[in-house]
SERO-4910 file (N, C-alpha, C, O; in steps of 0.05 Angstrom, whole numbers):
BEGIN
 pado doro    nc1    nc2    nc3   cac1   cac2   cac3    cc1    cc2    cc3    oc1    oc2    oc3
  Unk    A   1313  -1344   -143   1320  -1318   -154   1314  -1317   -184   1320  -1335   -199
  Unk    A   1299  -1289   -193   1294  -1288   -222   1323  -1295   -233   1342  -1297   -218
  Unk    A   1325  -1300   -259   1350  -1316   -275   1359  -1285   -287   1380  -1283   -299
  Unk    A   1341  -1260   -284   1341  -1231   -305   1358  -1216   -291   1348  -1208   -269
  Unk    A   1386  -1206   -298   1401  -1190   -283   1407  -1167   -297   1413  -1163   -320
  Unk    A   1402  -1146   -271   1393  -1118   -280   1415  -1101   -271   1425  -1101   -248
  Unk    A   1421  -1088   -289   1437  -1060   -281   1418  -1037   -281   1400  -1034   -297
  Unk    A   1425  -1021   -264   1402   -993   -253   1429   -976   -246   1445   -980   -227
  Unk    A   1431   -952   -269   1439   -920   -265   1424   -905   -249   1400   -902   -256
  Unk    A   1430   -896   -230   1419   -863   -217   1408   -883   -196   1384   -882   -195
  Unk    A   1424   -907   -174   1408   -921   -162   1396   -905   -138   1374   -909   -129
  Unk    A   1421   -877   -127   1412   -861    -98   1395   -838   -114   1403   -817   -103
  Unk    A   1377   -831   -133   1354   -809   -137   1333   -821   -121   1331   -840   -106
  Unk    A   1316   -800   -131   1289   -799   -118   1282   -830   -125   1280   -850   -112
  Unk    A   1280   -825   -155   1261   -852   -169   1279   -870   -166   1266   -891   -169
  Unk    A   1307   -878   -163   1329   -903   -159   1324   -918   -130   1325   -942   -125
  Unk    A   1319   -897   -111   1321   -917    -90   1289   -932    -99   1291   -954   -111
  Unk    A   1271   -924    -96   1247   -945   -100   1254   -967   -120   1253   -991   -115
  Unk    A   1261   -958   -139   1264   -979   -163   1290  -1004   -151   1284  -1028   -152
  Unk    A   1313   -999   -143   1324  -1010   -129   1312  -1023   -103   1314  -1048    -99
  Unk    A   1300  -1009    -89   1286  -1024    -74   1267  -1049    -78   1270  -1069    -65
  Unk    A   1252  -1046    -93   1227  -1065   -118   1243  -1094   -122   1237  -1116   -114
  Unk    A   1273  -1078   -145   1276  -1106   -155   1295  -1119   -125   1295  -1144   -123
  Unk    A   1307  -1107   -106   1318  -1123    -87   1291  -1151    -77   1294  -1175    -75
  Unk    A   1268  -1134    -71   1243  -1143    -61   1244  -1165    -74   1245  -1186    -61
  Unk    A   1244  -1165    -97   1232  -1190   -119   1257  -1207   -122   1256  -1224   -140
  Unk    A   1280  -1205   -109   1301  -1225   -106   1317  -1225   -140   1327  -1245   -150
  Unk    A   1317  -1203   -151   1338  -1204   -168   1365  -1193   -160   1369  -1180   -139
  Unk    A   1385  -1199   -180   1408  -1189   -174   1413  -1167   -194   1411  -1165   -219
  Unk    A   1420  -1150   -176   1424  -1119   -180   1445  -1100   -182   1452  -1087   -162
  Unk    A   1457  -1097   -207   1488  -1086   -215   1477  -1058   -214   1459  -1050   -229
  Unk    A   1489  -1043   -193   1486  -1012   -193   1515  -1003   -202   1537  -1009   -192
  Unk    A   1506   -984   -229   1531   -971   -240   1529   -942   -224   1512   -925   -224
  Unk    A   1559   -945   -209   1556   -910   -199   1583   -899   -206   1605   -909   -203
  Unk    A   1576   -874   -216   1591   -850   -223   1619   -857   -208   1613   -865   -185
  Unk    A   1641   -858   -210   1667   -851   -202   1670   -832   -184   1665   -809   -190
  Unk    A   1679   -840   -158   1674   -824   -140   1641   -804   -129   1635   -780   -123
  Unk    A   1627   -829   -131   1602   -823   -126   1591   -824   -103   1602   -813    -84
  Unk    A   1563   -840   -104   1553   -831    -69   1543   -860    -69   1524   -862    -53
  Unk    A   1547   -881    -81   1536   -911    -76   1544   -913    -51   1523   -920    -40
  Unk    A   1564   -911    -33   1569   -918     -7   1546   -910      9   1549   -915     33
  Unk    A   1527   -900      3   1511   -899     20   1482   -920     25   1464   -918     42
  Unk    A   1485   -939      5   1470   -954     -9   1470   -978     18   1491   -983     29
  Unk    A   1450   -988     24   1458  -1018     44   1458  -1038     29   1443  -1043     10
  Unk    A   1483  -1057     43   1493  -1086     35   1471  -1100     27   1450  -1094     37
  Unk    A   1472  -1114     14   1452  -1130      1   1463  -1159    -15   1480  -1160    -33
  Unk    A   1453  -1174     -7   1470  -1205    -26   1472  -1210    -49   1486  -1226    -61
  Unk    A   1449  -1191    -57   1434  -1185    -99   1446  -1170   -103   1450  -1170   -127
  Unk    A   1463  -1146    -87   1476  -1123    -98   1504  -1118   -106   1522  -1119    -89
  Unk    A   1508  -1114   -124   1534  -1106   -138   1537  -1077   -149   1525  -1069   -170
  Unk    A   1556  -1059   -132   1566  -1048   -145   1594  -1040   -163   1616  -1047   -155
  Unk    A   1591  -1026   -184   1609  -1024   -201   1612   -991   -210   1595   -976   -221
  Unk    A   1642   -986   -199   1640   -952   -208   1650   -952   -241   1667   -966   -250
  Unk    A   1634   -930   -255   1636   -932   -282   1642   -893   -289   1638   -876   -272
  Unk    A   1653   -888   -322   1647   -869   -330   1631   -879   -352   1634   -895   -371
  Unk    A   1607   -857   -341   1579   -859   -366   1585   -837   -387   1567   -825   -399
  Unk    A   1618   -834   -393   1613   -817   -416   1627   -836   -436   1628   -833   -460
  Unk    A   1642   -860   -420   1657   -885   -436   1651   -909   -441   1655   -927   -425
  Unk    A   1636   -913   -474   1628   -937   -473   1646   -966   -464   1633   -986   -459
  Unk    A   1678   -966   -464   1700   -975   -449   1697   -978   -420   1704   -997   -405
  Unk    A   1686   -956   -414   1684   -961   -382   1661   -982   -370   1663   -999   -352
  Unk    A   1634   -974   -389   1616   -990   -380   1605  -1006   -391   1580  -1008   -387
  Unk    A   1616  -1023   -408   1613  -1052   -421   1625  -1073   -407   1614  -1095   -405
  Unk    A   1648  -1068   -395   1650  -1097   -375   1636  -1090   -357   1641  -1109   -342
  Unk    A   1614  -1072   -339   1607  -1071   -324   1586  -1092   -333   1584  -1113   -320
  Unk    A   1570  -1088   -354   1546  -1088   -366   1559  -1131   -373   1547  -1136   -394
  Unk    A   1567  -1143   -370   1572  -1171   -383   1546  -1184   -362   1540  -1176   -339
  Unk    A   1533  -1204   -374   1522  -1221   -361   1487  -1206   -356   1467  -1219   -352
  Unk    A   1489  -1181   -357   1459  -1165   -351   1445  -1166   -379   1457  -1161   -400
  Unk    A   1419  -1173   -378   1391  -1171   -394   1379  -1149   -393   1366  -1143   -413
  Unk    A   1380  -1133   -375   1363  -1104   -370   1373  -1084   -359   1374  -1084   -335
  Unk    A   1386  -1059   -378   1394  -1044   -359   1374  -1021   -358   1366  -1010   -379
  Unk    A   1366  -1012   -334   1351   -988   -326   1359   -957   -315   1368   -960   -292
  Unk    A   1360   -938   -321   1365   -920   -325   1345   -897   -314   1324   -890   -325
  Unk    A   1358   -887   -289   1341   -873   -272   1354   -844   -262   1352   -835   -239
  Unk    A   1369   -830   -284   1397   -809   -283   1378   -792   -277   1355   -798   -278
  Unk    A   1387   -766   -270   1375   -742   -260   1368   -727   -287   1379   -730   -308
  Unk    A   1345   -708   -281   1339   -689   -303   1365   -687   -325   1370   -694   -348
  Unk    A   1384   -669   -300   1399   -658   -321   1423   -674   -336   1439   -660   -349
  Unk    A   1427   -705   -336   1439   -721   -346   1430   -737   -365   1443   -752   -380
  Unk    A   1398   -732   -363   1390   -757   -387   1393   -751   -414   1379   -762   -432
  Unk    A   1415   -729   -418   1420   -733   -444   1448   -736   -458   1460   -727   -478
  Unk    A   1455   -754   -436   1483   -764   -437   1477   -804   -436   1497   -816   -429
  Unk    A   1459   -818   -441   1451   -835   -448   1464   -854   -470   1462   -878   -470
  Unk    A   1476   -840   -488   1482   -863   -513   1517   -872   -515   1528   -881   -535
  Unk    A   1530   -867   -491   1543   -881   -485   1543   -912   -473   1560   -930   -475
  Unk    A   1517   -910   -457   1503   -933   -438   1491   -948   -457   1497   -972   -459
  Unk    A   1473   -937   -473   1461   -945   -504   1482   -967   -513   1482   -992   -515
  Unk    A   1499   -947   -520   1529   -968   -539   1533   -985   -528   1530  -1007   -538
  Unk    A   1544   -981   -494   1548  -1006   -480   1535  -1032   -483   1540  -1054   -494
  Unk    A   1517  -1020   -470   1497  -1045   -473   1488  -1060   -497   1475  -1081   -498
  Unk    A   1498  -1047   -514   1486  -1065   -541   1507  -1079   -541   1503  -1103   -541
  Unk    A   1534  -1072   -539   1571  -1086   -542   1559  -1113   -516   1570  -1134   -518
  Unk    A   1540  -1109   -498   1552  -1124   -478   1534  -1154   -487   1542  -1177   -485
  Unk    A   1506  -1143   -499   1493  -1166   -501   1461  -1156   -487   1439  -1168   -491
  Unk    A   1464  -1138   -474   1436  -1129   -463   1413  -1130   -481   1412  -1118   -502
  Unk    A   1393  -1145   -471   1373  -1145   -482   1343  -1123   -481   1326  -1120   -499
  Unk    A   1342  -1116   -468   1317  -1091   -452   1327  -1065   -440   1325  -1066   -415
  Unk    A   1337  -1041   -451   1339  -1022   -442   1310  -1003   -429   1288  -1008   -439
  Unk    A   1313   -990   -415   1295   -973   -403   1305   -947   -398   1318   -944   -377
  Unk    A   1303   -929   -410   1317   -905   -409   1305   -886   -397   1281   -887   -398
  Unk    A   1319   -859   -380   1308   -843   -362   1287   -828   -372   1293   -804   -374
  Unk    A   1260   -835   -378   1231   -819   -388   1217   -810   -362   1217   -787   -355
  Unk    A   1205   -826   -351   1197   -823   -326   1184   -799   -323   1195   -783   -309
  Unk    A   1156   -789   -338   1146   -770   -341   1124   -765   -357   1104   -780   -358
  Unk    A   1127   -736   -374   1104   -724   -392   1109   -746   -418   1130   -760   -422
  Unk    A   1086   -744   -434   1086   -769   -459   1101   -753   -475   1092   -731   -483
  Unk    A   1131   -766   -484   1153   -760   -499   1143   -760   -529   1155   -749   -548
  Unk    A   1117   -776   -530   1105   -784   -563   1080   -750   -568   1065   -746   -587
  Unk    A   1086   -732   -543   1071   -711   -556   1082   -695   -573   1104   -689   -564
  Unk    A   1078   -685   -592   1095   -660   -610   1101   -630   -596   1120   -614   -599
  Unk    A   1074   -629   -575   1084   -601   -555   1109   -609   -537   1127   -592   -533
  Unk    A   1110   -623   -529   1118   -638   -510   1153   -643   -522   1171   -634   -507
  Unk    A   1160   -656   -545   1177   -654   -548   1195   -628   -560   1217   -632   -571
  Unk    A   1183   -602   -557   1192   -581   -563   1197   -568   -542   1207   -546   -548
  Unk    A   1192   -572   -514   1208   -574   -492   1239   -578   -481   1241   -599   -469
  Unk    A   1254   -567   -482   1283   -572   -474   1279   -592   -452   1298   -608   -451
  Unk    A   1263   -595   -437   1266   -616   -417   1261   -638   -431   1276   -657   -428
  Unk    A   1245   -639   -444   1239   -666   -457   1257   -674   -482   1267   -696   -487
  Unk    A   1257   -651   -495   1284   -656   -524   1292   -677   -521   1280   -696   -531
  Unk    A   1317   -681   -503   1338   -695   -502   1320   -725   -491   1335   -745   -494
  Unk    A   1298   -732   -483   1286   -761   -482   1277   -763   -514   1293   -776   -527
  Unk    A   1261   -755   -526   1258   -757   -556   1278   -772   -566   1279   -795   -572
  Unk    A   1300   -748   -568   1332   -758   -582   1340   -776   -570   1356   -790   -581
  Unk    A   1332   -784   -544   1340   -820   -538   1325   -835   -545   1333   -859   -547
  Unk    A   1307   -830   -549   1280   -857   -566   1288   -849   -595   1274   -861   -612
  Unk    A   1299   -840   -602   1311   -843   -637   1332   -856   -630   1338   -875   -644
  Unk    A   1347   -849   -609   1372   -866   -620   1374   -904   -611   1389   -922   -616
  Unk    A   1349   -899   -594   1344   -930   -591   1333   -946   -602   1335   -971   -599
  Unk    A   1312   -928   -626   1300   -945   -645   1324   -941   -662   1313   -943   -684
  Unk    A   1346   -936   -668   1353   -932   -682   1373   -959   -679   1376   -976   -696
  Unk    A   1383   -959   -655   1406   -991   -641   1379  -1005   -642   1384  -1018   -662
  Unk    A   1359  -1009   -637   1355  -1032   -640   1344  -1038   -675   1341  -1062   -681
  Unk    A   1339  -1021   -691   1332  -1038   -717   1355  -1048   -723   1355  -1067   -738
  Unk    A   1378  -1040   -714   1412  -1037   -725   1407  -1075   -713   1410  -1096   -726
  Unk    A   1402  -1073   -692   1413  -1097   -664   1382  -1107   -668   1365  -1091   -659
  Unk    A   1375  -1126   -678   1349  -1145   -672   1349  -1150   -635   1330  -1143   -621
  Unk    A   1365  -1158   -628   1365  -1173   -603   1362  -1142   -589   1341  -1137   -601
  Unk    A   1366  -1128   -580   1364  -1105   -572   1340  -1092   -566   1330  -1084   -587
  Unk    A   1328  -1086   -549   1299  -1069   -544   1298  -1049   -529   1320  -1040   -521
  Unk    A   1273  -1036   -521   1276  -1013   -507   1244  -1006   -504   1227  -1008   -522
  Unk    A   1240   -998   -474   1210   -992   -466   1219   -971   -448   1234   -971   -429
  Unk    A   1200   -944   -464   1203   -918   -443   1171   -929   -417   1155   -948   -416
  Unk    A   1177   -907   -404   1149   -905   -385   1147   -876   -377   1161   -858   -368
  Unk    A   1122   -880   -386   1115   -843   -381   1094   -842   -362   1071   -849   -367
  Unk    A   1100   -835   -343   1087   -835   -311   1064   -807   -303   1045   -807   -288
  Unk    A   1072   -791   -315   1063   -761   -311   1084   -750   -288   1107   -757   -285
  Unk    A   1065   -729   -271   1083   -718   -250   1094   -746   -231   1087   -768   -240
  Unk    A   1109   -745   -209   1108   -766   -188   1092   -749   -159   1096   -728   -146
  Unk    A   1074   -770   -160   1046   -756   -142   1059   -747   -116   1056   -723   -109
  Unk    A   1073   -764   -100   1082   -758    -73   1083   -743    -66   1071   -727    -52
  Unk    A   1118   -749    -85   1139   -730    -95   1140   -702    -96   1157   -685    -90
  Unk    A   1114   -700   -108   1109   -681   -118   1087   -657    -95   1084   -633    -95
  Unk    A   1076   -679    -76   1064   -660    -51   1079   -664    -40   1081   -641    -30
  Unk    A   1093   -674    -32   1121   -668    -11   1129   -647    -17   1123   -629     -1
  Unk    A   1143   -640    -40   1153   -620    -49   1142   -585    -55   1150   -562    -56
  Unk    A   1116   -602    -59   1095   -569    -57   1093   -560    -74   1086   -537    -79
  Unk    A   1104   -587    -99   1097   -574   -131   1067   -573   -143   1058   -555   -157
  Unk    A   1054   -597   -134   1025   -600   -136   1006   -574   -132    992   -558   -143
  Unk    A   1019   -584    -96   1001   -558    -75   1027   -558    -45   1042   -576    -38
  Unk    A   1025   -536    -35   1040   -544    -10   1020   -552      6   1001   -536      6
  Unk    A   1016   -573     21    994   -582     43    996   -579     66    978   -581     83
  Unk    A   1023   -573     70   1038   -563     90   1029   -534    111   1024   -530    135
  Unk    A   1030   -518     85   1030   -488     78   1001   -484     77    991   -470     96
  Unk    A    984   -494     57    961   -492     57    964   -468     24    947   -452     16
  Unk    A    986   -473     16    989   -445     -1    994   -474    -39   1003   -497    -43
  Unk    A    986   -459    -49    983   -468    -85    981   -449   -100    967   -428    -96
  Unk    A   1000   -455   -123    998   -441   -156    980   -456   -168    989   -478   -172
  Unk    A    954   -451   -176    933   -466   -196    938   -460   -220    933   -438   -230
  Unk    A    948   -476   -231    957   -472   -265    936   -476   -280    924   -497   -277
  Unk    A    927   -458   -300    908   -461   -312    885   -459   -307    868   -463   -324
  Unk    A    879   -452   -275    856   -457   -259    849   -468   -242    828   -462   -231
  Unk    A    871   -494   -234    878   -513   -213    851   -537   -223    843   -550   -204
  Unk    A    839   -543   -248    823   -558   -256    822   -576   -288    805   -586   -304
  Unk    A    851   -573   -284    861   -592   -308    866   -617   -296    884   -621   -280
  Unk    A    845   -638   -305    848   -663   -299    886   -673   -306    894   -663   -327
  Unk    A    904   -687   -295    941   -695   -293    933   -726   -294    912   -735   -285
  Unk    A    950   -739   -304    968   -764   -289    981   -756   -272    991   -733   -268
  Unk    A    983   -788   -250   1004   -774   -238   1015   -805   -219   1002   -826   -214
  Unk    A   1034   -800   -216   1045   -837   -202   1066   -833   -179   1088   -822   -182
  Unk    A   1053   -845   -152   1072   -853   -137   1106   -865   -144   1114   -881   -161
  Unk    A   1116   -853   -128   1151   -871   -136   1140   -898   -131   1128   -903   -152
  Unk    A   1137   -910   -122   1139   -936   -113   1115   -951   -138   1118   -975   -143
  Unk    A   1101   -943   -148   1080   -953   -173   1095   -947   -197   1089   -961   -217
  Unk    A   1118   -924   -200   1132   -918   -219   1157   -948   -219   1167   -958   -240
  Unk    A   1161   -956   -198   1183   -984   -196   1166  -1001   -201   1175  -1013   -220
  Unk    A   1144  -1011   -196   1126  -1021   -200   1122  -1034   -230   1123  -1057   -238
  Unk    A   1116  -1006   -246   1118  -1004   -273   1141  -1016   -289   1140  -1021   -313
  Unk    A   1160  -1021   -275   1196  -1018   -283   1194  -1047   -283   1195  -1060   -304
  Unk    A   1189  -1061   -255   1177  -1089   -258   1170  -1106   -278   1179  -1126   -290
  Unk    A   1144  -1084   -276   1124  -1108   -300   1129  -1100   -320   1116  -1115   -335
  Unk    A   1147  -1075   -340   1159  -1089   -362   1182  -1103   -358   1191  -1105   -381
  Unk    A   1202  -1116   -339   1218  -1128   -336   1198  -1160   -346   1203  -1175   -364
  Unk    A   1180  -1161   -332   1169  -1187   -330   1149  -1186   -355   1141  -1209   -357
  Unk    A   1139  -1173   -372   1116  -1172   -396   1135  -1168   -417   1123  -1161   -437
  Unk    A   1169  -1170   -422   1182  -1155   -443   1169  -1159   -474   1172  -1144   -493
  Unk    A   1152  -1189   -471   1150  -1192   -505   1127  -1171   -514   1126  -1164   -537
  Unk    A   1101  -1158   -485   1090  -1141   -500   1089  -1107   -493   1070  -1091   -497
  Unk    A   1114  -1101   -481   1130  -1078   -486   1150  -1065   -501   1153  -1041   -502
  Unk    A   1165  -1086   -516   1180  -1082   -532   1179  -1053   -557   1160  -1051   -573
  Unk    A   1196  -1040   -557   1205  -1024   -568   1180  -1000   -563   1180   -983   -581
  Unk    A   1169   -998   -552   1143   -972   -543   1145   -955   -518   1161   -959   -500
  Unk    A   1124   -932   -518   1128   -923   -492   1094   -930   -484   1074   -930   -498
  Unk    A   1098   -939   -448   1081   -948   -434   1072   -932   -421   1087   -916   -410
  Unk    A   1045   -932   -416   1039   -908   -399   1020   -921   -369   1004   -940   -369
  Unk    A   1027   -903   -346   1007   -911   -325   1012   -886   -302   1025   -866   -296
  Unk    A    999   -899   -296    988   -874   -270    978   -889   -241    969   -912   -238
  Unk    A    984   -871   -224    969   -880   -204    937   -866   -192    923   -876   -175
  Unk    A    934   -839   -207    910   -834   -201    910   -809   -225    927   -793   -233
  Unk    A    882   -813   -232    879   -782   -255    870   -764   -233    855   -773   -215
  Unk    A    876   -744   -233    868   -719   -216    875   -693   -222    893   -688   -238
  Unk    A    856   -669   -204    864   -651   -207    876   -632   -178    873   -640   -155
  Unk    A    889   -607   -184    899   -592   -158    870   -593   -143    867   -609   -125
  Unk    A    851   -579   -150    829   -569   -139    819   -586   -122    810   -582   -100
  Unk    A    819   -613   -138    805   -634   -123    825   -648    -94    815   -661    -76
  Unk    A    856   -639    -96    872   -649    -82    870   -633    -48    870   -642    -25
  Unk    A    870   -608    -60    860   -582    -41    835   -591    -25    836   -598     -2
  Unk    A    813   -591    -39    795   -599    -30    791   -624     -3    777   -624     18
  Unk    A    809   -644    -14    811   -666      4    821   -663     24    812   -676     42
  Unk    A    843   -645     29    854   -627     47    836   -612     61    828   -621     83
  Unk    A    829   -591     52    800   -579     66    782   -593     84    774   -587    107
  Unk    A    777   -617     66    755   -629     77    753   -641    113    735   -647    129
  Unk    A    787   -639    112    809   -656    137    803   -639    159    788   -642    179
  Unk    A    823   -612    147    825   -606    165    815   -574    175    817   -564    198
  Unk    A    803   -561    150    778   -551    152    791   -513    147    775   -495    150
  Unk    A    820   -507    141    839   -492    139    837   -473    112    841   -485     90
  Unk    A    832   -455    111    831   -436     86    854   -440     72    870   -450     89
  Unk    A    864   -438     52    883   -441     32    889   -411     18    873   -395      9
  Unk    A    916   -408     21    924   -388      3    934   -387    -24    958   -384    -26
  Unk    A    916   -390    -51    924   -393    -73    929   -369    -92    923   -346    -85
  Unk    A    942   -374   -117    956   -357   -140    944   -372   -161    944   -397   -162
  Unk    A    933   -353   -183    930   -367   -206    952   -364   -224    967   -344   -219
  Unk    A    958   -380   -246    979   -372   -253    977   -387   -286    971   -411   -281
  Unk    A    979   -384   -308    979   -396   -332    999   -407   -345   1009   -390   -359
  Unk    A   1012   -432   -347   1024   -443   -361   1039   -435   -385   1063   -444   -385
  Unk    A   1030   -417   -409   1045   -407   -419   1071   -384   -408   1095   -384   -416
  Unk    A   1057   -365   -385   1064   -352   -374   1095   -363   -367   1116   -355   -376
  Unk    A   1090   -390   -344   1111   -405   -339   1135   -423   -364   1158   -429   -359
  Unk    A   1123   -428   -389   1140   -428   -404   1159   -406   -419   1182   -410   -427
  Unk    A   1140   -379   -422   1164   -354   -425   1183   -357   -404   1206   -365   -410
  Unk    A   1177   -352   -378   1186   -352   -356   1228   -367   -363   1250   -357   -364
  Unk    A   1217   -393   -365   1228   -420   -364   1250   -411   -389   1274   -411   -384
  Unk    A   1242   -406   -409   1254   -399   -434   1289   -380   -431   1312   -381   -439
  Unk    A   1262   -356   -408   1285   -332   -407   1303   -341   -380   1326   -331   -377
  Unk    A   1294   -360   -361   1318   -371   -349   1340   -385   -365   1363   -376   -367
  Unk    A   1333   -404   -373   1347   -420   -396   1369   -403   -410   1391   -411   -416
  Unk    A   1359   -383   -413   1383   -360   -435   1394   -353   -421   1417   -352   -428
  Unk    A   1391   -345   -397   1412   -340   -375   1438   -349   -377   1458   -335   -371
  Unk    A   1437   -376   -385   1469   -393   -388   1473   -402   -359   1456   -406   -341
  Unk    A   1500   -406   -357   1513   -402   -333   1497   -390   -311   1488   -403   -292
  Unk    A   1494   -359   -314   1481   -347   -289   1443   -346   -291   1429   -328   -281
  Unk    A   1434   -369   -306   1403   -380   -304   1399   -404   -283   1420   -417   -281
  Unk    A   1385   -410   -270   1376   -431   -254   1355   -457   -271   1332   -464   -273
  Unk    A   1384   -465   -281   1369   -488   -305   1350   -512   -288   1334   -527   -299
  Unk    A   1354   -512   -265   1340   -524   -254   1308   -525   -244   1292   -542   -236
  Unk    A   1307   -499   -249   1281   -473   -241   1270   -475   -261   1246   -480   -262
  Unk    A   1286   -472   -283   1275   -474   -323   1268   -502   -325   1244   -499   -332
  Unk    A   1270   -524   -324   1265   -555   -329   1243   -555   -313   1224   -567   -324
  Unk    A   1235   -545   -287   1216   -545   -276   1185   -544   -283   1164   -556   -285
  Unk    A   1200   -518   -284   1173   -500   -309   1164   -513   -332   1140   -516   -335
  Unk    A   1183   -521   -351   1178   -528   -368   1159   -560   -362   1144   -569   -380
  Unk    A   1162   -574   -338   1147   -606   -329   1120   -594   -324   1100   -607   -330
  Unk    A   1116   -559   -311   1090   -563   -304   1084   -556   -327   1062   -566   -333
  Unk    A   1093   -538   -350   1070   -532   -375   1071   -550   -392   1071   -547   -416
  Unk    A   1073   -577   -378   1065   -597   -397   1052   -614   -377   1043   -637   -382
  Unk    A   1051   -603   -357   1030   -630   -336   1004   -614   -330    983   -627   -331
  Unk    A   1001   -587   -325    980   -578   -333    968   -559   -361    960   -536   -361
  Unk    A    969   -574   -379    960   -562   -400    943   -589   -419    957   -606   -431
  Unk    A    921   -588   -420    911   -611   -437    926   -623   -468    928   -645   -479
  Unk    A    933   -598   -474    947   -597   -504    974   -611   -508    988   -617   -528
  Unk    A    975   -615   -485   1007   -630   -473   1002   -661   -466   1020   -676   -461
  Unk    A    979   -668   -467    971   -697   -461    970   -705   -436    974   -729   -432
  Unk    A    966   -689   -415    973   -704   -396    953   -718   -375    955   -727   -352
  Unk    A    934   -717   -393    922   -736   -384    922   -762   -393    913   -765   -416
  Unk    A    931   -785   -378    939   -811   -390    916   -839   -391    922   -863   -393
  Unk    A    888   -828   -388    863   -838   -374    853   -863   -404    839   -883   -401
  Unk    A    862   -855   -425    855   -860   -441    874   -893   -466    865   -912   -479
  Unk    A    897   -884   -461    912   -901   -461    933   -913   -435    957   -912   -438
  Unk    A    924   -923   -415    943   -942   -394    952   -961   -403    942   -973   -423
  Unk    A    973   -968   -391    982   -990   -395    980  -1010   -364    990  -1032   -361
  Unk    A    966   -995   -345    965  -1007   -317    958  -1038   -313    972  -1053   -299
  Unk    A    942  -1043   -322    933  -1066   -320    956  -1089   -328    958  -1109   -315
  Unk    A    973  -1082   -354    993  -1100   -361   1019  -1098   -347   1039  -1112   -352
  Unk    A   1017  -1076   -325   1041  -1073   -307   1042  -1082   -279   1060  -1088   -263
  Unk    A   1014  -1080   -278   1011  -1093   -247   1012  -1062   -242   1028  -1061   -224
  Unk    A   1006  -1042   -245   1002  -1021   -225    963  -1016   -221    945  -1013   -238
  Unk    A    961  -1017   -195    934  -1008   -184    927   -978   -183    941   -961   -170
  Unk    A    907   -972   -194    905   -936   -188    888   -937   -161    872   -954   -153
  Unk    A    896   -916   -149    883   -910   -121    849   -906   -124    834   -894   -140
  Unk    A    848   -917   -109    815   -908    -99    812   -881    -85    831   -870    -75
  Unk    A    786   -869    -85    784   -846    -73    801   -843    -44    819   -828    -37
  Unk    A    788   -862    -31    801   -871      7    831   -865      6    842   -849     21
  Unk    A    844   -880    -13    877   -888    -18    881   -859    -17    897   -849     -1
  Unk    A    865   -839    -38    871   -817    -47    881   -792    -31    902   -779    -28
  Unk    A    855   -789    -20    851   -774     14    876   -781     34    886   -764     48
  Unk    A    885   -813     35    894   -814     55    926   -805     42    942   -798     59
  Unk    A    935   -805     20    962   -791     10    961   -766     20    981   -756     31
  Unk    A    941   -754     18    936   -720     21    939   -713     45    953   -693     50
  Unk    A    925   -729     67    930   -724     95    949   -740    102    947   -747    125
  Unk    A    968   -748     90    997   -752    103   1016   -743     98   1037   -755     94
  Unk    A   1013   -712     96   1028   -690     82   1015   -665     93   1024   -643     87
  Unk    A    985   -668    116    980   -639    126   1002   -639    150   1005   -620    164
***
């Protein structure tokens, strides 16, 4: 068994069970911190697994959780990752050496990008981690910025529905994206667990395939030979949009608004999202798909 013991927040999300899954695979032992009266019971027994119910708004609460762990990982939902620097504090009180905080996305190091309300609050956690760790030598921290999550994301019919045969082409549906499987996103989580001396204090980037809608459509087409019903639709458009939900308050669908705001930064070049140029894949152990791999994601979603 690795000797590196990891605590992982948000273990039942989309991106927690894979990442939980990963490090079970690789035989570490695995402290899942869950919310107080949470949903860990749904989690299976495991001999690596520990859980521990915590409040993540009390650095009190979750510092004895945190004794004995080197890495804690951090996989909280949209709308929590900016409740983070309680876990921050913890972990520095406990001795943690490698934080990984909830990024998992568009590159937090763009200036469009961090003028985003969805993204804001990751920024303000990469300040406050460079900030514990110049404070804390022993202390580190490696974001990962994945782009969309590819699947995830045709499952869901944010890409394209493949289902449906129906797509919003943002921008034209011909803006080259990153974009990463959940399971290459744990992946990633991995190999900076295992590369920490040359991850340290940066954000890492990888992908599992650069692509575009058009070309995803296409592969689809090619299958199963089905006309497609598309919408064009422009990115700025969707950030007014997103804006005037947001002001809504209470009666806005902030969830609808964070949305918006991921695609006008996953399709818009000015937003960086294409990650083709700087990877970090190779030092993570993540493989980008081949065309074959590619096609065959696409047709396992008609």
């Amino acid at each position: 068994m690795p000797s590196t013991r990891i605590a992982l927040a948000g273990a039942t999300g989309n991106l927690g069970v894979p990442i939980l899954k990963a490090f079970l695979a690789a035989d570490f032992h695995v402290t899942v911190l869950s919310r107080t009266g949470g949903n860990s019971s749904r989690l299976r027994p495991n001999p690596n697994l520990t859980i521990k119910e915590v409040d993540f708004d009390s650095v009190e609460s979750l510092t004895p959780a945190l004794q004995g762990v080197q890495v804690v990982v951090s996989s909280l939902a949209t709308l929590a990752i900016g409740t983070q620097n309680a876990l921050i504090d913890a972990s520095v009180a406990a001795g943690v050496t490698r934080f990984i905080p909830a990024e998992f996305g568009m590159d937090s190091r763009n200036p469009l990008c961090v003028q985003l309300p969805v993204c804001a609050p990751k920024a303000a956690t990469q300040n406050y981690l460079r900030d514990m760790s110049n404070a804390h030598p022993g202390f580190t921290y490696t974001c990962i910025a994945n782009g969309l999550f590819l699947d995830w994301g045709l499952e869901m019919g944010i890409i394209a529905d493949l289902a449906r045969h129906t797509a919003t082409l943002y921008n034209g549906g011909d803006v080259p994206f990153s974009a990463t499987n959940l399971g290459d996103v744990a992946k990633a989580v991995l190999g900076v667990v295992g590369r920490r001396g040359e991850t340290a204090n940066r954000v890492v980037y990888v992908h599992s395939a650069l692509v575009t809608q058009n070309r995803l459509i296409q592969y689809a087409k090619d299958k199963d030979g089905k006309e497609w019903n598309t919408v064009a639709k422009d990115t700025e458009e969707v950030k007014r949009e997103s804006f005037v939900e947001l002001a809504k308050g209470l009666h806005g669908d902030v969830e609808a608004a964070m949305l918006g705001f991921c695609i006008c930064a996953s399709w818009n070049a000015d937003y960086g999202c294409d990650f083709s140029g700087h990877l970090d894949n190779e030092l993570l152990g993540v493989k980008e798909l081949d065309e074959a791999e590619l096609r065959g994601l696409v047709e396992s979603f008609l």
